[in-house]
N, C-alpha and C positions, 0 to 999 in steps of 0.2 A: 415239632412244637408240643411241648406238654401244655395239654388242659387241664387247665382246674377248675372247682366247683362255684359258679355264682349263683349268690342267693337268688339275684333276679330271674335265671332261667329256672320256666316255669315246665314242671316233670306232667310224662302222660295222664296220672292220676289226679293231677290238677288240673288241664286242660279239661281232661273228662268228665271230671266229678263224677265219678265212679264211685267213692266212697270204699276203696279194697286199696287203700294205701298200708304198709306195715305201722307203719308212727300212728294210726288211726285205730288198729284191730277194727275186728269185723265190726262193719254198720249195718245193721237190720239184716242180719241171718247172713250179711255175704261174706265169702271167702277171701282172706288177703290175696292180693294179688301176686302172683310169683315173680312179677316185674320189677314189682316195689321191695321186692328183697336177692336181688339175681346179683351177688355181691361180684359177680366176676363182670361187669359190663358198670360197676360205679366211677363215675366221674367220663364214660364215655360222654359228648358231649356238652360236658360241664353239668351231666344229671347225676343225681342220687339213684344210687344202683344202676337198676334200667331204664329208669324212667329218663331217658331220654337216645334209651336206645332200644326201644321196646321193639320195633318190627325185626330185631335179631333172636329174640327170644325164641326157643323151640317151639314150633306147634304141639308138641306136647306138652308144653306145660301156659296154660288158657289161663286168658288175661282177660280183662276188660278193653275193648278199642272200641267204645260204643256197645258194648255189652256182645260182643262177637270177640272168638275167638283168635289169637292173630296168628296169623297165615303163616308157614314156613316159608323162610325168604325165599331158599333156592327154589321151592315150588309155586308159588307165585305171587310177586307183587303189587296184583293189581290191586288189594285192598288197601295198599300203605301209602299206595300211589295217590289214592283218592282219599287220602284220610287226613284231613284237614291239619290235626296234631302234626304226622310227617312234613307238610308242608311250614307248616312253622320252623318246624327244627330246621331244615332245610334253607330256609330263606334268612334264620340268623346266622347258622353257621356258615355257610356259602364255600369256598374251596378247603374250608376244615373240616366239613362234616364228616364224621368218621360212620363210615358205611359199614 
């Protein structure tokens, strides 16, 4: 099934307010988010860019998840596990979420 993008699903730098969206440029000295422009994960989850696939994003390249770093999946989940955003995504998308 192809996903497509709805306006209603709301992307990790909105759940956040983070303020490091790309559409936004830096607010108060912060750095865009690499999440908010990760053009190869856009429309995962019917998000813009990453943003709604953000706990796949490299730990190399540091995002806002509550102003912490997000975890490389394969090394460990447990901060995406607790991370309130993940569980949104999760509980709209249910047997689609694209992991």
């Amino acid at each position: 099934m192809t996903q497509g993008r709805s306006e209603t699903k709301q992307n990790c730098w909105e759940f956040n307010g983070c303020g490091r969206a790309a559409d936004h440029g830096p607010e108060g000295g912060k750095e865009v988010c690499p999440v908010s422009t990760s053009l190869q994960f856009d429309n995962r989850n019917g998000g813009k860019n990453g943003g709604r696939y953000c706990w796949r994003v490299p730990a190399g390249d540091s995002s806002s998840a509550g102003n912490r770093p997000v975890p490389n999946w394969a090394d460990d989940t447990r901060d995406c596990i607790r991370c309130g955003f993940f569980r949104k995504v999760l509980k709209e998308e249910g047997p689609e979420l694209r992991m």
